[in-house]
C-alpha positions in Angstrom: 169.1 89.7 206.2 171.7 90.7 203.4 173.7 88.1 204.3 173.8 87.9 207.7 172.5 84.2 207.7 171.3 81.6 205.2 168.3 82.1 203.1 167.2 78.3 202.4 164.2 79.0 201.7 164.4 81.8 199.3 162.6 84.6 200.8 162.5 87.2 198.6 162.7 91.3 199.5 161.8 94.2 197.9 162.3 97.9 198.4 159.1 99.9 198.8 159.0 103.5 198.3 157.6 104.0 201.5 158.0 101.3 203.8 161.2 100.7 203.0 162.8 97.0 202.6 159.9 94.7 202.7 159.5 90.7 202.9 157.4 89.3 199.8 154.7 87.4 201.6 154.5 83.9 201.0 150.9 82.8 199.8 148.2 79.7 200.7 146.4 78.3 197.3 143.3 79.1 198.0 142.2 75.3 196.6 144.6 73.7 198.4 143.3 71.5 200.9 142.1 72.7 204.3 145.4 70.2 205.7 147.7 71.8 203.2 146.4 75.8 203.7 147.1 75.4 207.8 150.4 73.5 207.2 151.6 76.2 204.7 149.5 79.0 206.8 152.0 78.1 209.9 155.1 77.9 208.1 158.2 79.9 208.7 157.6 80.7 205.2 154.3 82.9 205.9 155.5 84.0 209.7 158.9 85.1 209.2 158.3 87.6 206.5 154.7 88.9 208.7 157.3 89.3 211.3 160.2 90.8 209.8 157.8 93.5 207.6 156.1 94.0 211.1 160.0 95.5 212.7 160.2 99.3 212.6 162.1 100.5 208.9 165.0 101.3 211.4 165.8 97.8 212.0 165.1 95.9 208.5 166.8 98.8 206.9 170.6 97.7 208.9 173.3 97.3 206.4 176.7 97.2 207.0 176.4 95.6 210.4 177.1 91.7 211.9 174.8 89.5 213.2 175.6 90.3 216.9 175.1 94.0 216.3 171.4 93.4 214.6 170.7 91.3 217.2 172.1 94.1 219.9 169.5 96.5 218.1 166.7 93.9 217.7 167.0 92.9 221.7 166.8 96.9 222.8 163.9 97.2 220.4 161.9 93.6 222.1 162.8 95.3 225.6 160.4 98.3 225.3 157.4 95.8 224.2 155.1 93.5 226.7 155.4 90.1 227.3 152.0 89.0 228.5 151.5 85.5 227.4 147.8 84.2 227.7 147.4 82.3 231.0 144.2 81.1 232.2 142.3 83.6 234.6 144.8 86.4 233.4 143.3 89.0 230.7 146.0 89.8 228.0 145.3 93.5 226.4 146.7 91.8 223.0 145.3 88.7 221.1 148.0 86.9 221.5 151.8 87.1 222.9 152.8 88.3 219.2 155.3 90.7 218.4 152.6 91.8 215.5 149.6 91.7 217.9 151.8 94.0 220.6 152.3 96.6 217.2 149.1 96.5 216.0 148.1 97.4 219.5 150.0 100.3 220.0 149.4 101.7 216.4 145.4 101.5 217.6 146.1 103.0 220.5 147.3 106.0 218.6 151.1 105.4 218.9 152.9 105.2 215.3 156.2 104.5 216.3 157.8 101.3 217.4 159.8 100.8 220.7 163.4 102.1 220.2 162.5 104.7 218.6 161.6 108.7 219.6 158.0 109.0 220.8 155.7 110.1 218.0 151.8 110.4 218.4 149.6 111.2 215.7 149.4 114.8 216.1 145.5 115.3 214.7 144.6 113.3 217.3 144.2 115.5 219.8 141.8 117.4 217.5 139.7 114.7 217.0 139.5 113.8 220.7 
């Protein structure tokens, strides 16, 4: 996070034209052993950069701020998002509790923006409706 905290593990950003400031993606060997592909496939090392390219370009593009003021931004933008954790009995609208299932679901639903940010719907779609 631009130095904001330790980068032990080396993750490794890049700026996309785009998309803005991205996370390289770690990646599984795909001869690895089935043991080694699900320890490496849970790692921080796979899930961090998933979640941090899944934040709204607003929030991984913060520079010149400290770590209490991301954070500030990051908790107003986790407010405006569900928290339905799977419980038995209960029916989640989401795969899972994830902050990149809960975007996914919105961006299907036909909402492009991410909480935090001014409402913006895909505006052919009331043309295709």
């Amino acid at each position: 996070m631009r130095g904001l905290c330790s980068n032990d593990i080396d993750l490794r950003f890049h700026e996309h034209q785009r998309l803005g400031q991205l996370c390289n993606m770690g990646r599984v060997h795909p001869r690895a052993l089935t043991r080694v592909k699900t320890l490496k496939s849970n790692s921080f090392s796979i899930h961090g950069p998933a979640l941090f390219n899944s934040l709204p370009q607003h929030l991984r593009a913060l520079t010149n701020v400290t770590l209490d003021q991301f954070k500030a931004r990051l908790d107003q933008f986790l407010q405006d998002l569900p928290d339905e954790p799977h419980l038995p009995h209960y029916h989640s609208r989401a795969p899972t509790n994830s902050i990149i299932d809960w975007l996914a679901l919105r961006q299907a639903d036909g909402d492009f923006t991410h909480p935090g940010e001014a409402t913006h719907r895909d505006p052919g779609a009331q043309h295709r409706a």
